[in-house]
C-alpha positions in Angstrom: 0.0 0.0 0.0 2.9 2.6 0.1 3.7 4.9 3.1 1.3 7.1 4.6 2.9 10.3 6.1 -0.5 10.6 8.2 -2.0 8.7 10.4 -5.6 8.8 11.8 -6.0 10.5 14.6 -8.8 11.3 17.2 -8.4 14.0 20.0 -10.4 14.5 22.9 -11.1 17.6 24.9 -10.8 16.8 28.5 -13.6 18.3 31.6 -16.2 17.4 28.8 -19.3 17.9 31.4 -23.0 17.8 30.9 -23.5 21.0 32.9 -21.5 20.7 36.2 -21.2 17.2 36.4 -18.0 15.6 34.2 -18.7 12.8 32.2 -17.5 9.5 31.8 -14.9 8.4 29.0 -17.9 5.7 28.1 -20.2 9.0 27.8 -18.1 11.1 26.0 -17.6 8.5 23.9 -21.4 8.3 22.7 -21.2 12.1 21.4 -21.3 11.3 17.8 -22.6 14.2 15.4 -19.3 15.7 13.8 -19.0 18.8 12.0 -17.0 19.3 9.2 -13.8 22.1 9.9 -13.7 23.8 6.6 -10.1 23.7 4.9 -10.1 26.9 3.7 -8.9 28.0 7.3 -6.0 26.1 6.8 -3.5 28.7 8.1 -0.4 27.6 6.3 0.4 25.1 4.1 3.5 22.6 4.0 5.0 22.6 -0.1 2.9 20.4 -2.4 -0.2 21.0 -0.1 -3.5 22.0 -1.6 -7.0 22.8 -0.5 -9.8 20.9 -2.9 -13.3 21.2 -1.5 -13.4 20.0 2.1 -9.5 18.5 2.3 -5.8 19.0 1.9 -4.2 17.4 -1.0 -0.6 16.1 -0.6 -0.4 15.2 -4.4 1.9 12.0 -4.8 3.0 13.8 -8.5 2.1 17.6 -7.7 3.4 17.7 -11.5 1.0 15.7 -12.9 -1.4 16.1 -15.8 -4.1 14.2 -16.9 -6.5 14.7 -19.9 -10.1 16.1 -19.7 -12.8 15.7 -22.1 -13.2 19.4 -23.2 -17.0 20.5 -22.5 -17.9 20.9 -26.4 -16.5 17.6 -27.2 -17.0 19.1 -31.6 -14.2 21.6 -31.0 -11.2 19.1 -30.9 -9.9 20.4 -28.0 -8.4 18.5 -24.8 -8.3 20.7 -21.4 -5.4 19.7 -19.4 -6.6 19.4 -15.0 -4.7 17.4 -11.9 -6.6 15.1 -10.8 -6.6 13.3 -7.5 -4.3 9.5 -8.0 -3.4 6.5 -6.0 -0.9 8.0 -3.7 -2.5 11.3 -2.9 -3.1 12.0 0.5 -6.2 13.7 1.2 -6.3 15.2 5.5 -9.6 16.5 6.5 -10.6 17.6 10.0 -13.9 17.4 11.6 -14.8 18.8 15.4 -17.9 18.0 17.9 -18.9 21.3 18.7 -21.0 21.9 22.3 -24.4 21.0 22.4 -27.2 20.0 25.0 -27.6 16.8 26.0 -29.3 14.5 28.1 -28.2 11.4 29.8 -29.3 8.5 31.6 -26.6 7.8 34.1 -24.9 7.2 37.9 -23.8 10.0 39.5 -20.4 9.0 41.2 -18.0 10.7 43.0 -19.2 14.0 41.2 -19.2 11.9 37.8 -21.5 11.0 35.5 -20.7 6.7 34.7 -22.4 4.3 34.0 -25.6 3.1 36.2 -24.7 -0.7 37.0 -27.9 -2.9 37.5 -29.4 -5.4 39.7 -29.8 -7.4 36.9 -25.2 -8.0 37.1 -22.6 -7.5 34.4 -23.6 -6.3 31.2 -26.8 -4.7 32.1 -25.4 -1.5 32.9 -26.9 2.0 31.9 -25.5 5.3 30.6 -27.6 6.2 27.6 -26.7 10.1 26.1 -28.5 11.8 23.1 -28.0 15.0 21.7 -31.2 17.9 22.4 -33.2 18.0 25.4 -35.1 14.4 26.4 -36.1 13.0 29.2 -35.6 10.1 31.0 -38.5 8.3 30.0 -38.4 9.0 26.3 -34.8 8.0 26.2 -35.3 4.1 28.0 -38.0 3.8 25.4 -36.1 4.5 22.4 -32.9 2.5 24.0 -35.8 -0.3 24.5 -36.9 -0.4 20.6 -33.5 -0.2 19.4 -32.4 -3.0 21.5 -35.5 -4.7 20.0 -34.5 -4.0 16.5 -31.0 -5.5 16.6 -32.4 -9.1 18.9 -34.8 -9.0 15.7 -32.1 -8.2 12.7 -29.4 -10.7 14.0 -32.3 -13.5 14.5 -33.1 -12.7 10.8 -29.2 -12.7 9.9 -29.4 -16.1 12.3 -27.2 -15.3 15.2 
C-alpha cells in the first residue's frame, strides 16, 4: 500500500461535562454528530499542499497532468486538469462542537458513569443523546433499538 505520512487520529477535549457534572470516557464517547472544519482555514500550508473542497491534497505527483474531455466535445480540443491518484493523500478535520444533552446515568464521586444494575454485568446504563429528552423518552427508544437488533441478528441467524 505505500507509506502514509498521516496517520488517523482522534483527540479528545478533557472536563467534557453535561452542565457541572464531568462525564464518563464511556459517555463522552457516545457524542457522535461531527461537523466538518472547513479547509479553507488552513493557516499555512506545507509545499505540495493543496486545499480541494473539504480537504488538503498532498499530491503524490504535484506535477502531474491528466487529460479532460473538453465541455464541447466538436471543437477538438483536450483541457489539461490534476486530478486526484493512488498516492495522494487527502487530510480532512472534523470537530464535535458543544451542544445540549441529556443522559441516563450514575452519578459518582461527582461523575456521571455508567448506572450498574441489579440485573449483574452487562446490564449497565449510561444512555446520552444529543437535544433536550427525558428520561422516559430516552429508556424507550434504547428499548426499541435494542428490539431491532435481537430482531435483525435472529433474521441474519445469530
Amino acid at each position: 500500500y505505500g507509506f502514509l505520512p498521516f496517520h488517523t487520529a482522534t483527540f479528545r477535549a478533557e472536563g467534557v461535562a453535561l452542565g457541572i457534572y464531568p462525564l464518563s470516557d464511556s459517555l463522552v464517547a457516545k457524542i457522535t454528530a461531527r461537523y466538518d472544519v472547513p479547509a479553507a482555514e488552513a493557516r499555512t500550508l506545507p509545499p505540495g499542499a493543496e486545499v480541494r473542497g473539504n480537504g488538503v491534497y498532498f499530491l503524490e505527483h504535484a506535477a502531474r497532468d491528466t487529460l479532460v474531455a473538453p465541455a464541447d466535445a466538436t471543437d477538438g480540443r483536450v483541457a489539461r486538469a490534476e486530478a486526484a491518484a493512488v498516492g495522494d493523500v487527502r487530510v480532512t478535520f472534523e470537530e464535535v462542537r458543544c451542544a445540549t444533552a441529556s443522559a441516563v446515568a450514575a452519578l459518582s464521586h461527582g461523575t456521571l458513569v455508567p448506572w450498574h444494575s441489579r440485573e449483574g454485568p452487562g446490564y449497565d446504563v449510561e444512555l446520552l443523546v444529543e437535544g433536550t429528552s427525558g428520561a422516559h423518552d430516552m429508556i424507550v427508544q434504547a428499548q426499541n433499538l435494542g428490539t431491532l437488533l435481537t430482531l435483525a441478528r435472529r433474521a441474519g441467524g445469530a
